[in-house]
N, CA, C and O of each residue as an XYZ file, in Angstrom:
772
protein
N    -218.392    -35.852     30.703
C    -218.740    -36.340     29.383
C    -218.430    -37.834     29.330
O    -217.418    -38.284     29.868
N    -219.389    -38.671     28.617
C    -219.249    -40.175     28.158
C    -219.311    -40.421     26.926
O    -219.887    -39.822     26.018
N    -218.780    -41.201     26.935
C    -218.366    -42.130     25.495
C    -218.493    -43.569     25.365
O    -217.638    -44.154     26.030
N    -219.196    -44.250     24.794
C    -219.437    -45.203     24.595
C    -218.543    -45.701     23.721
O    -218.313    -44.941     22.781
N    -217.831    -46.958     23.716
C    -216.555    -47.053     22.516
C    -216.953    -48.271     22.298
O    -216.815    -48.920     23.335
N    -217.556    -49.153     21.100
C    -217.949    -50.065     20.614
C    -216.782    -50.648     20.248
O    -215.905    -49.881     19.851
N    -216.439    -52.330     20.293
C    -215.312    -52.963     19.891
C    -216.781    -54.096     19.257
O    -217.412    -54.916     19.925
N    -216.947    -53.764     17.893
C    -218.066    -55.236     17.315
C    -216.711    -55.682     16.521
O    -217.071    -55.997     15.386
N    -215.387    -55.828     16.647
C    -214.402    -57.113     15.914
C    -214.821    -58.408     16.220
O    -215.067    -58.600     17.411
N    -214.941    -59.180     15.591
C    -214.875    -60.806     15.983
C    -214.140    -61.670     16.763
O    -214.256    -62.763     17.316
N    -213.069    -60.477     16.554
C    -211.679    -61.469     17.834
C    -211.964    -61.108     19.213
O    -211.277    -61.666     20.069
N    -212.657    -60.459     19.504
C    -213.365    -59.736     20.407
C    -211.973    -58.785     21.358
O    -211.378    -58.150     20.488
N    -211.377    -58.532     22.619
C    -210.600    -58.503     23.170
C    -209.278    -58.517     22.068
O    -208.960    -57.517     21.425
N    -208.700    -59.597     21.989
C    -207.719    -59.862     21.404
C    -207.272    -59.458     20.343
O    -206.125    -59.627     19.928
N    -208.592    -58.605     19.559
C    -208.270    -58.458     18.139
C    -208.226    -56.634     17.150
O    -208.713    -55.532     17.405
N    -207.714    -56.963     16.469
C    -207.729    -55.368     15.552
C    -208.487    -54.641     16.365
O    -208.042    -53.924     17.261
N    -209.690    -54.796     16.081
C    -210.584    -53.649     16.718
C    -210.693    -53.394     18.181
O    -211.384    -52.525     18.711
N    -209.815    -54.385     18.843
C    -209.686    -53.989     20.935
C    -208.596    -52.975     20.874
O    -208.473    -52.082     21.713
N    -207.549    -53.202     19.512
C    -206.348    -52.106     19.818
C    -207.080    -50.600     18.970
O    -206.760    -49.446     19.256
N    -207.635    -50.814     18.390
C    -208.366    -49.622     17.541
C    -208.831    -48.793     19.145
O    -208.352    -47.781     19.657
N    -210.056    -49.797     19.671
C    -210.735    -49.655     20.142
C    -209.594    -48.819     22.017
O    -210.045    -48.102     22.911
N    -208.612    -49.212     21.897
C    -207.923    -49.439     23.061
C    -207.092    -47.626     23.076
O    -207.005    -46.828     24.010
N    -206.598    -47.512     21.606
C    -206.476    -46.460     21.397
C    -207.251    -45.232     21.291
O    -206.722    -44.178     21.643
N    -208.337    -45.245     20.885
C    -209.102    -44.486     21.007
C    -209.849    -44.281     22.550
O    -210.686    -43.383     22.463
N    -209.792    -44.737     23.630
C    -210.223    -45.301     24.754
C    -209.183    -44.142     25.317
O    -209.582    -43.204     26.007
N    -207.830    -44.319     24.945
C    -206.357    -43.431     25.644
C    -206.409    -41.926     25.457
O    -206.058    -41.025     26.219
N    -207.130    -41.879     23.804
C    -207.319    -40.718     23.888
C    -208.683    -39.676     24.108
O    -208.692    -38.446     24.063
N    -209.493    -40.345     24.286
C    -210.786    -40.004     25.226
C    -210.340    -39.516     26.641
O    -210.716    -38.436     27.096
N    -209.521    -40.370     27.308
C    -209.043    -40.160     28.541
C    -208.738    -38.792     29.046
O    -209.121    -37.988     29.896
N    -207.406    -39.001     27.610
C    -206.885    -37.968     27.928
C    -207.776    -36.621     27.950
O    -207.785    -35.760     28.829
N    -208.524    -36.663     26.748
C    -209.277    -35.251     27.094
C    -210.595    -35.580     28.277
O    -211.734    -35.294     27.909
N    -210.495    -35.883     28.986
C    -211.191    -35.531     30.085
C    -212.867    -36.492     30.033
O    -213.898    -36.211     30.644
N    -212.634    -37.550     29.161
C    -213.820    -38.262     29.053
C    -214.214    -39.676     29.196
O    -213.509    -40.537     28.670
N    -215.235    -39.986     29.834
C    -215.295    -41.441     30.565
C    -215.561    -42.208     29.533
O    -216.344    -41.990     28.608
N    -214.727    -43.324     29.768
C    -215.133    -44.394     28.360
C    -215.770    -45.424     29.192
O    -215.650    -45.407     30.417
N    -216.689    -46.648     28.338
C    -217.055    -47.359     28.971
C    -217.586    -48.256     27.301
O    -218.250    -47.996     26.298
N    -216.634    -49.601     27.973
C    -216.584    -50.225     26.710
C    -217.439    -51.478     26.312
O    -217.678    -52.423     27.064
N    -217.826    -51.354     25.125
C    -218.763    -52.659     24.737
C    -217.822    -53.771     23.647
O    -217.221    -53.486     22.611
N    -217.963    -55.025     24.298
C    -217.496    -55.828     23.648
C    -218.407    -57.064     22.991
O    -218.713    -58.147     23.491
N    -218.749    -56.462     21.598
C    -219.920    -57.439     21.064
C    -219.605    -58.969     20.806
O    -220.391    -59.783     20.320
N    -218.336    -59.202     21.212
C    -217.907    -60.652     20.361
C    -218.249    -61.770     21.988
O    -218.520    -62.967     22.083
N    -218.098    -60.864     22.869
C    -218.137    -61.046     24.879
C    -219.790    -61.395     24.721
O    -220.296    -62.509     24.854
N    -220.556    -59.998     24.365
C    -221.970    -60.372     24.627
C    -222.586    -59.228     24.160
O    -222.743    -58.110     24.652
N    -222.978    -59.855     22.860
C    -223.771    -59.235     21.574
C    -225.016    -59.018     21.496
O    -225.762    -59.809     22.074
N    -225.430    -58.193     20.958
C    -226.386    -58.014     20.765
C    -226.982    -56.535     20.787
O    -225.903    -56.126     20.359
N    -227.693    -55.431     20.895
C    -228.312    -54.457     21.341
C    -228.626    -54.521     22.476
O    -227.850    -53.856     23.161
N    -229.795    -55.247     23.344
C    -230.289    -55.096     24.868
C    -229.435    -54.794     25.936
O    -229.631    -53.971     26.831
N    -228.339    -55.630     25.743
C    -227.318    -55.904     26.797
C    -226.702    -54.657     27.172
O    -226.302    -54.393     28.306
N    -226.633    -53.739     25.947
C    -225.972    -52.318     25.751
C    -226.253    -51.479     26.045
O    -225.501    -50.619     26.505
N    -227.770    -51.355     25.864
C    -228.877    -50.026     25.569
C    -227.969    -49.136     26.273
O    -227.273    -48.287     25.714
N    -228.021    -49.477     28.134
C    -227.846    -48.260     28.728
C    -226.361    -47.623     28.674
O    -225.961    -46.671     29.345
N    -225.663    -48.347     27.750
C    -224.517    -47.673     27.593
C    -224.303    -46.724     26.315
O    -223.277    -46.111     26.020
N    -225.396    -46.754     25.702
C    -225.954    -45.962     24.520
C    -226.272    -44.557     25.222
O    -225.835    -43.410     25.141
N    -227.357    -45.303     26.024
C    -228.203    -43.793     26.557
C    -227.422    -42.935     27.193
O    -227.497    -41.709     27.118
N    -226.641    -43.585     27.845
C    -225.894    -42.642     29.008
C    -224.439    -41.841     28.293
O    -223.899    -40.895     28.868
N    -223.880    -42.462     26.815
C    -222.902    -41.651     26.196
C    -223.386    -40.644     25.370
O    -224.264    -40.750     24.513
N    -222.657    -39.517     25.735
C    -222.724    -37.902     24.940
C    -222.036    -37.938     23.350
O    -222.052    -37.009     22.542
N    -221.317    -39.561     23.127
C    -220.659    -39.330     22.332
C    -220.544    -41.085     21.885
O    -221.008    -41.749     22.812
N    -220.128    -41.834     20.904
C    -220.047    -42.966     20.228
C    -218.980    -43.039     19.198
O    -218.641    -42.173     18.391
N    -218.588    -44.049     19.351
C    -216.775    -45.026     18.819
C    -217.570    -46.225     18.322
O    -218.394    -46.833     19.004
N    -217.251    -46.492     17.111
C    -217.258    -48.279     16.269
C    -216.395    -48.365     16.024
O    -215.745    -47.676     15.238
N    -215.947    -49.701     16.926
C    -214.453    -49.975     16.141
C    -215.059    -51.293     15.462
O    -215.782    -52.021     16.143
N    -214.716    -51.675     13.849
C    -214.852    -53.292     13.611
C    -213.521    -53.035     12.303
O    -212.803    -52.204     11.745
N    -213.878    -54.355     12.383
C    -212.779    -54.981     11.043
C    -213.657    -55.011      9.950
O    -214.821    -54.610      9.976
N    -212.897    -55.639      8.702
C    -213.157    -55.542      7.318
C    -213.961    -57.017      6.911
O    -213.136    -57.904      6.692
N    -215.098    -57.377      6.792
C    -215.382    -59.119      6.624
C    -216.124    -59.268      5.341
O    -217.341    -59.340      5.515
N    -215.675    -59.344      3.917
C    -215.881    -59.646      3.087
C    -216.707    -58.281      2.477
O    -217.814    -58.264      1.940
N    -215.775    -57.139      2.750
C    -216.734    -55.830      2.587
C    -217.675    -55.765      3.190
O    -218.762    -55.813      2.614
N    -217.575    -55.617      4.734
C    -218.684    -55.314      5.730
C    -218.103    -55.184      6.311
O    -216.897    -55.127      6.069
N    -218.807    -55.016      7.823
C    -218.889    -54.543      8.560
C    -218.946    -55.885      9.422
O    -219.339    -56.863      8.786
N    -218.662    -56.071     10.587
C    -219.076    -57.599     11.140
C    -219.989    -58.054     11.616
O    -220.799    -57.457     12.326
N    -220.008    -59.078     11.334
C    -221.652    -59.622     11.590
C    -222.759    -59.607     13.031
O    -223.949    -59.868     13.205
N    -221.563    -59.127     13.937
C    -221.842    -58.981     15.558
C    -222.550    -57.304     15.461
O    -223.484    -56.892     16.148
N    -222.079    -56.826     14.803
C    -222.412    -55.290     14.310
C    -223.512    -55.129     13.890
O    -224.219    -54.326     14.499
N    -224.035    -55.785     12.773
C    -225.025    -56.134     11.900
C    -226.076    -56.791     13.013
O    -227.233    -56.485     12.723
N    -226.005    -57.393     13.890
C    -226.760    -57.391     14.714
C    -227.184    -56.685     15.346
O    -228.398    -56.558     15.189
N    -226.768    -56.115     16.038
C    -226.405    -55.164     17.224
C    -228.005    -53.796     16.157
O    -229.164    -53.505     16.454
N    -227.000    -53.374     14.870
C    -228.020    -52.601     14.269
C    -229.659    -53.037     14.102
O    -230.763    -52.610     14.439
N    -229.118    -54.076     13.417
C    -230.868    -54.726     13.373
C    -231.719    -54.640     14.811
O    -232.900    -54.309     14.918
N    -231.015    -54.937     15.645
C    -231.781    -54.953     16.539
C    -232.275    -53.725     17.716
O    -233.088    -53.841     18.633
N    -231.448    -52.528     17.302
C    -231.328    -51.434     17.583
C    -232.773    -49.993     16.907
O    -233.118    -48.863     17.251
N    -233.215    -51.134     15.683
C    -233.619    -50.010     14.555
C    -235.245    -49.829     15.313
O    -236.014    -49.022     14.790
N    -235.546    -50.347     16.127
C    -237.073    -49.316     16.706
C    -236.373    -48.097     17.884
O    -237.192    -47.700     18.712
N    -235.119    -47.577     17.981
C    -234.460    -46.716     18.609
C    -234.214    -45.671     17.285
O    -233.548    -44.647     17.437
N    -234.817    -46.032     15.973
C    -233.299    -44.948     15.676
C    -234.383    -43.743     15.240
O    -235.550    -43.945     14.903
N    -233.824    -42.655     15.314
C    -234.185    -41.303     15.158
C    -234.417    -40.784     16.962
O    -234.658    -39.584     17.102
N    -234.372    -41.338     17.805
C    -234.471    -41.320     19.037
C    -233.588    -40.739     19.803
O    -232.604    -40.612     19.074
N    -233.227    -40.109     21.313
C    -233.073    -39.306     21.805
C    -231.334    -40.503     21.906
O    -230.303    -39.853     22.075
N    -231.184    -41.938     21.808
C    -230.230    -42.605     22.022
C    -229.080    -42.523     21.196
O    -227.919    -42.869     21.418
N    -229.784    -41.830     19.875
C    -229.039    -41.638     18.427
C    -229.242    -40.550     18.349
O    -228.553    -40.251     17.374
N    -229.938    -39.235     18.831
C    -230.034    -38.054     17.553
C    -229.427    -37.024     18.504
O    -229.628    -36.659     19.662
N    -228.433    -36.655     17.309
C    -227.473    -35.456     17.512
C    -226.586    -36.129     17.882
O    -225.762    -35.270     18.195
N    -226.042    -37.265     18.123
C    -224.863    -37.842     18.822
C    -223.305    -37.637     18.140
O    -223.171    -38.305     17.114
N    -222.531    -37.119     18.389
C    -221.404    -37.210     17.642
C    -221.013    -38.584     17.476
O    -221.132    -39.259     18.499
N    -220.553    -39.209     16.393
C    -220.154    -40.798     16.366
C    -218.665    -40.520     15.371
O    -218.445    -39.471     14.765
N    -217.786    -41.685     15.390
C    -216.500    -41.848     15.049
C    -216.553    -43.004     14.631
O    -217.100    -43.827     15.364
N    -216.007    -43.448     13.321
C    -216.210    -44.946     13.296
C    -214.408    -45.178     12.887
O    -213.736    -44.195     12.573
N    -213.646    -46.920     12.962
C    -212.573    -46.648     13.420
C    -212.643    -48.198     12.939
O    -213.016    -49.172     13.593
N    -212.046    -48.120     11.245
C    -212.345    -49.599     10.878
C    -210.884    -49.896     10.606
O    -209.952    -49.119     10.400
N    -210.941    -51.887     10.680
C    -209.428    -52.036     10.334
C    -209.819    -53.414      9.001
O    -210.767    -54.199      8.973
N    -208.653    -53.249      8.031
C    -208.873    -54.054      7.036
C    -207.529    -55.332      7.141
O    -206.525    -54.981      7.760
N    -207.539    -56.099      6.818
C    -206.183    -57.029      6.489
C    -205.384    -56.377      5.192
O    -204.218    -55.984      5.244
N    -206.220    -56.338      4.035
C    -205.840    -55.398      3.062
C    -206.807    -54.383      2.425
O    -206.384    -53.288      2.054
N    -208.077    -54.729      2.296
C    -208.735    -54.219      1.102
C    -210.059    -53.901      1.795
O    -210.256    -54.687      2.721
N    -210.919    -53.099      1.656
C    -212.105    -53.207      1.550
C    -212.796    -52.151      2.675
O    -213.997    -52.022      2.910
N    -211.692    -51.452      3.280
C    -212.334    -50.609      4.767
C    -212.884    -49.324      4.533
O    -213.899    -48.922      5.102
N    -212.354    -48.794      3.858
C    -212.989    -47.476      3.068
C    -214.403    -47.423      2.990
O    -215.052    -46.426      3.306
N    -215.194    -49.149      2.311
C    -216.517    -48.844      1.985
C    -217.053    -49.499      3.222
O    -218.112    -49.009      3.616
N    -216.774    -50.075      3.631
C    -217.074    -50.218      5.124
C    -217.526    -48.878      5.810
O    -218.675    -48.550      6.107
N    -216.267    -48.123      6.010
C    -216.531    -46.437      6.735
C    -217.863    -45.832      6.091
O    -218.846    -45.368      6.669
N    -217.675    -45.937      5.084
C    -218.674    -44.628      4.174
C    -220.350    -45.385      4.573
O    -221.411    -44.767      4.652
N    -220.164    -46.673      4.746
C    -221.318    -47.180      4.770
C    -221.827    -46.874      5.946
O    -222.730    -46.046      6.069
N    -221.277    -47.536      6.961
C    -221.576    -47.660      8.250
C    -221.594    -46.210      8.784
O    -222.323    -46.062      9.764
N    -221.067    -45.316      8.427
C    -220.916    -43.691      8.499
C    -222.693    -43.660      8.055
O    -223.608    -43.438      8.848
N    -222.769    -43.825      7.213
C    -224.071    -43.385      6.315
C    -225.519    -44.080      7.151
O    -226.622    -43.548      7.271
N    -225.076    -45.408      7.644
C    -226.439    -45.640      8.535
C    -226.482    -45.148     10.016
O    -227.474    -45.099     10.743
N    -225.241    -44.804     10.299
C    -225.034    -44.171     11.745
C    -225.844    -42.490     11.704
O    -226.392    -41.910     12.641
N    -225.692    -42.087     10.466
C    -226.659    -40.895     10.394
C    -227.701    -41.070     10.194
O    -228.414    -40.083     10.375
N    -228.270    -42.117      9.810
C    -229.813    -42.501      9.886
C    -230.609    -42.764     11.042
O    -231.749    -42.469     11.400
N    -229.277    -43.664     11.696
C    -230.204    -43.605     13.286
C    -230.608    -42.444     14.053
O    -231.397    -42.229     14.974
N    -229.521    -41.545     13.118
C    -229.472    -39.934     14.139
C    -228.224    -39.445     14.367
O    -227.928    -38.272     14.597
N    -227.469    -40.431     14.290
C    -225.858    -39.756     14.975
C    -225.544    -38.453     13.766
O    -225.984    -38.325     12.624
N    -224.431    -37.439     14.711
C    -223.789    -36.381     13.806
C    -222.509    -36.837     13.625
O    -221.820    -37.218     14.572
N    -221.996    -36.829     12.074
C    -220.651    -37.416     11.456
C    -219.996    -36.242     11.786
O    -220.497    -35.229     11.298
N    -218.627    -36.039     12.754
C    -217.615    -34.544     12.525
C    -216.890    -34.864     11.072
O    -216.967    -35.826     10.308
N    -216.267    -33.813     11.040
C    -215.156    -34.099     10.198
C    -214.161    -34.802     10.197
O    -213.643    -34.860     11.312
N    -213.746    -35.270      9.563
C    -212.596    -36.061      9.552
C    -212.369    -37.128     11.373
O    -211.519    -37.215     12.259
N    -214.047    -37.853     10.982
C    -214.291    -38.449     12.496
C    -214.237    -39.887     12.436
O    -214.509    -40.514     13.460
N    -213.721    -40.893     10.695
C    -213.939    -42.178     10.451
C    -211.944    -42.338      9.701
O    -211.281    -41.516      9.067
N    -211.651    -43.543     10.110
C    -210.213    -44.238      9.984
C    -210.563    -45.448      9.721
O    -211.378    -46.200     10.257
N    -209.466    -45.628      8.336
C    -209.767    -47.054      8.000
C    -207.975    -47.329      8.327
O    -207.182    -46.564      7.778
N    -207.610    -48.102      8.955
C    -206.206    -48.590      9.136
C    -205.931    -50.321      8.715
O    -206.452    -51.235      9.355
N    -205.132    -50.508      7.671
C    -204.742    -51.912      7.135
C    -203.557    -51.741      7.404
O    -202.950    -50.725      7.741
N    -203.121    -53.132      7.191
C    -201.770    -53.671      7.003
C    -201.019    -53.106      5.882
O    -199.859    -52.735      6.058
N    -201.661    -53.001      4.607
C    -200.424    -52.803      3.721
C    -200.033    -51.447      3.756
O    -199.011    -51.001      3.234
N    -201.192    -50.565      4.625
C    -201.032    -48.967      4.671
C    -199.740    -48.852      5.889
O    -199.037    -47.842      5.871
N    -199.612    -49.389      6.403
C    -199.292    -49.613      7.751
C    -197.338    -50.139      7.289
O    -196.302    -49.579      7.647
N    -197.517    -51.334      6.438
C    -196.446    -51.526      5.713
C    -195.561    -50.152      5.000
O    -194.417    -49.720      5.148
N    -196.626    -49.784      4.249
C    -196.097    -49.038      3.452
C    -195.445    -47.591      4.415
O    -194.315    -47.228      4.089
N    -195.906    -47.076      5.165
C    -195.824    -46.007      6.214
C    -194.092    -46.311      6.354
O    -193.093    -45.828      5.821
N    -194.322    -47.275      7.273
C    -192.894    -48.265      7.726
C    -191.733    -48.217      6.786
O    -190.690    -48.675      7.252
N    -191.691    -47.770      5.591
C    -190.976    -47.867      4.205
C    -191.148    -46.567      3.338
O    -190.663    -46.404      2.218
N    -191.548    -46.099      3.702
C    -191.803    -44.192      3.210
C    -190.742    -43.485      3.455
O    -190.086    -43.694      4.476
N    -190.480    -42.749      2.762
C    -189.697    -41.428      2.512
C    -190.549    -40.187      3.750
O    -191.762    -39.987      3.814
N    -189.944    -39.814      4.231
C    -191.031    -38.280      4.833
C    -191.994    -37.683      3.947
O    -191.610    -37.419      2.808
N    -193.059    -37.453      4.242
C    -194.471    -37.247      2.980
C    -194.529    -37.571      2.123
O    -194.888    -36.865      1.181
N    -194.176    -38.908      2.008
C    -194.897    -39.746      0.547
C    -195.827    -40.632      1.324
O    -195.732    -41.645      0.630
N    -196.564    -40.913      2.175
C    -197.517    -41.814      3.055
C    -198.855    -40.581      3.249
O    -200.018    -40.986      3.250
N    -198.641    -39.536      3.360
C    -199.460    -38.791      3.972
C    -200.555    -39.096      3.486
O    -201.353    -38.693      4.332
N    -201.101    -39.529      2.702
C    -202.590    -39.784      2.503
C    -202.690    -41.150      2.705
O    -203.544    -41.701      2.010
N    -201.810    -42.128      3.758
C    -202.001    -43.210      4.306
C    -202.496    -43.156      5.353
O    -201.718    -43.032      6.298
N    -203.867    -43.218      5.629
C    -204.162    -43.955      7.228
C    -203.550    -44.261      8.320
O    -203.066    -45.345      7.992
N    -203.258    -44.103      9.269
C    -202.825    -45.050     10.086
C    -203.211    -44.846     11.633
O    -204.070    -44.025     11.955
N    -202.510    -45.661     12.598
C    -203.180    -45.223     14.133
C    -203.009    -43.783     15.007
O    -203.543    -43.433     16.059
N    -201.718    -42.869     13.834
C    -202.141    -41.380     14.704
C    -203.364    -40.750     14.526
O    -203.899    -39.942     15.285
N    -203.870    -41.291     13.193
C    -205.306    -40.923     12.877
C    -206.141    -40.442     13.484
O    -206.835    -39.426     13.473
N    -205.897    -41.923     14.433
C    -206.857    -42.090     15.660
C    -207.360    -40.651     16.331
O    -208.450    -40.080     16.363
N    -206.105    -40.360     16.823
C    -206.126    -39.312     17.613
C    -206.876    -38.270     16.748
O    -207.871    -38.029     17.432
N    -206.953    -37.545     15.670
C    -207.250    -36.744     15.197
C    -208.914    -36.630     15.030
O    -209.610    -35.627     15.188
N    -209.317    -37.963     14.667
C    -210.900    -38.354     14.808
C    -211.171    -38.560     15.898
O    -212.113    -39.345     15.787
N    -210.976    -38.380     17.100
C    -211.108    -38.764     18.540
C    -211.554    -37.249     19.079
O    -212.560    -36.725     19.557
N    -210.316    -36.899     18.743
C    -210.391    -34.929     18.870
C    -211.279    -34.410     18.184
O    -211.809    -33.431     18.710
N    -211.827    -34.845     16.704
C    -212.880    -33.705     16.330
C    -213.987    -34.564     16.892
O    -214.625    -33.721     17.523
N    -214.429    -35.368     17.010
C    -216.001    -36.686     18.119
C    -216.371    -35.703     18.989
O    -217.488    -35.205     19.128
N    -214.688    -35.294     19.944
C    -214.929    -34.556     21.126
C    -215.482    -33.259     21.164
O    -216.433    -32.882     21.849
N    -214.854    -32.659     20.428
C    -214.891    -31.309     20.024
C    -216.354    -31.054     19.360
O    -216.837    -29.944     19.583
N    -217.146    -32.003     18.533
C    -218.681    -31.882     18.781
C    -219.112    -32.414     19.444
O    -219.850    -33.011     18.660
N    -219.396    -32.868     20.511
C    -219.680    -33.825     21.874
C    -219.708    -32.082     23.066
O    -220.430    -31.902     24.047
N    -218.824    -31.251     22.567
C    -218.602    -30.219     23.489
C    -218.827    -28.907     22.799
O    -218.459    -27.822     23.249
N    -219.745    -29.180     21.167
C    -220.133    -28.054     20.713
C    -219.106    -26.790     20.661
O    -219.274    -25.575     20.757
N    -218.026    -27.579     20.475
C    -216.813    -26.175     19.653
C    -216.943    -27.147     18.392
O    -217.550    -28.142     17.995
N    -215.680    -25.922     17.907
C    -215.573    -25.846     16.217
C    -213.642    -26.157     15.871
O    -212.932    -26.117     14.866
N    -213.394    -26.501     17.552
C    -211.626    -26.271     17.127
C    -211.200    -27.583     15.990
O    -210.061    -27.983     16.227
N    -211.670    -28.097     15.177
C    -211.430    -29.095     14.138
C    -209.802    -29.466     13.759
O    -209.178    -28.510     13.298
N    -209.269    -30.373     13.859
C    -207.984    -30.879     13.270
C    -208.163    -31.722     12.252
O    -209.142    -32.468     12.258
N    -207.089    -31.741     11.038
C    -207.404    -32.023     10.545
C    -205.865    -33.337      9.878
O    -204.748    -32.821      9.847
N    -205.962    -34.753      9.457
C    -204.935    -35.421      9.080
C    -203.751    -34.815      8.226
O    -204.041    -33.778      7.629
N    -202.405    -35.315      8.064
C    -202.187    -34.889      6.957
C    -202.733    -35.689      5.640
O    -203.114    -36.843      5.442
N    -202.552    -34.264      4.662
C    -202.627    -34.883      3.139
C    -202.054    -34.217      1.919
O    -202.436    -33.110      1.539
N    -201.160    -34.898      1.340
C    -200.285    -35.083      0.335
C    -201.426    -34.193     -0.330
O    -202.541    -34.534     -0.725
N    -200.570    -32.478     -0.334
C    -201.248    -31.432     -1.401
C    -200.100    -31.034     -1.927
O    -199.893    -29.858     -2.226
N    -199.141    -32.096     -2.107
C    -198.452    -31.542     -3.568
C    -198.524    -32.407     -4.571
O    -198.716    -32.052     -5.734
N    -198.357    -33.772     -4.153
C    -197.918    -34.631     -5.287
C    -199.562    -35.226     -5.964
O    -199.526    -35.666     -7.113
N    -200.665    -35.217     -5.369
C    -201.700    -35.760     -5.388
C    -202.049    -35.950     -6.719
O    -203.047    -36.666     -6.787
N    -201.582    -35.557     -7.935
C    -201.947    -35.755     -9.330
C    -200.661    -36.028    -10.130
O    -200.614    -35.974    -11.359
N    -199.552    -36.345     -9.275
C    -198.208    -36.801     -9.727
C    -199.030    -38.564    -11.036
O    -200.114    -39.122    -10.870
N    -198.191    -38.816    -11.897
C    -198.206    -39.839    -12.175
C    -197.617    -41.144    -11.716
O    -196.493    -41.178    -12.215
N    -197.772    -41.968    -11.183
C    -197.250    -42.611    -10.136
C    -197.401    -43.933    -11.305
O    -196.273    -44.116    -11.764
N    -198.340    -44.844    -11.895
C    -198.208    -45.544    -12.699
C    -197.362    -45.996    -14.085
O    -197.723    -45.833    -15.251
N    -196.367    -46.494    -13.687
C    -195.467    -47.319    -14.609
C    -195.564    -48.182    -15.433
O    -194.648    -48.999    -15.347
N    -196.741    -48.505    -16.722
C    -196.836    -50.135    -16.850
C    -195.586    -50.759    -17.286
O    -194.687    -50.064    -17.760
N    -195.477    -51.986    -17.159
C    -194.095    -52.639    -17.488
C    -194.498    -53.158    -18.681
O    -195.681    -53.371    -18.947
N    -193.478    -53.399    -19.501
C    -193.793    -54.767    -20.808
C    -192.677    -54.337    -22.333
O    -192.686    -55.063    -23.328
């Protein structure tokens, strides 16, 4: 089995999305699957890639957060991709997307980029997209035992890596993050004054 693991961050190598991208790479490994990595910030574009499209059973986006998007190396890459999509390169593909924010904005990033990745064709698993920031990441670091659980972070990884695979290999064994099912309607807002 192959995997194609997209790093479209801007820092290319060096940045959020090479360690996103680096982690998810470890745990591909581990289950028994060849990664082979694209670095759009190195040499962008769609063409350059194709055959690393065609030849993966399975697909990883890692990018960062850029003014509520997606990055602009990405945004290429798609545009220039779109006389492929509904095609044998995209359809049925399990895909994982694996975004990182500074603070704000990765969530709609995921849902988006989730949403055109099924247009080209790809299949979304469950619980197969991670948005990981800093202040989630902060906050983790400073938590009580299960008061974070509906924080993001890089064990994530692993969990969306495992269900990619797990449809890539047509089982159903699904894992799933934790999430805060007790306090979830606690009142947590204090105003001051």
């Amino acid at each position: 089995m192959k995997a194609a693991v997209v790093n479209a961050g801007r820092g290319g190598a060096g940045g959020n999305s090479a360690a996103l991208c680096q982690l998810a790479a470890a745990h591909l490994t581990d289950r028994r699957v060849e990664v082979e990595v694209v670095t759009l910030a190195e040499i962008p574009g769609f063409a350059p890639h194709r055959g690393a499209f065609e030849r993966a059973d399975l697909l990883v986006f890692a990018t960062g957060t850029y003014w509520d998007a997606w990055s602009s190396k990405l945004g290429e890459l798609l545009e220039e991709a779109t006389p492929t999509e509904g095609t044998a390169l995209w359809l049925g593909k399990p895909v994982c997307v694996l975004v990182s924010a500074h603070e704000v904005g990765g969530k709609g990033v995921l849902s988006r980029l989730q949403g055109v990745l099924v247009t080209m064709g790809c299949l979304v698993p469950p619980m197969s997209g991670v948005v990981v920031n800093r202040s989630s990441d902060i906050a983790r670091a400073h938590a009580t035992p299960g008061e974070a659980d509906d924080l993001w972070g890089p064990a994530d990884v692993e969990v969306a890596i495992h269900n990619v695979v797990e449809a890539a290999r047509g089982t159903r064994g699904w894992r799933a993050w934790d999430v805060d099912r007790e306090r979830f309607a606690e009142r947590w807002l204090r105003p001051r004054g």
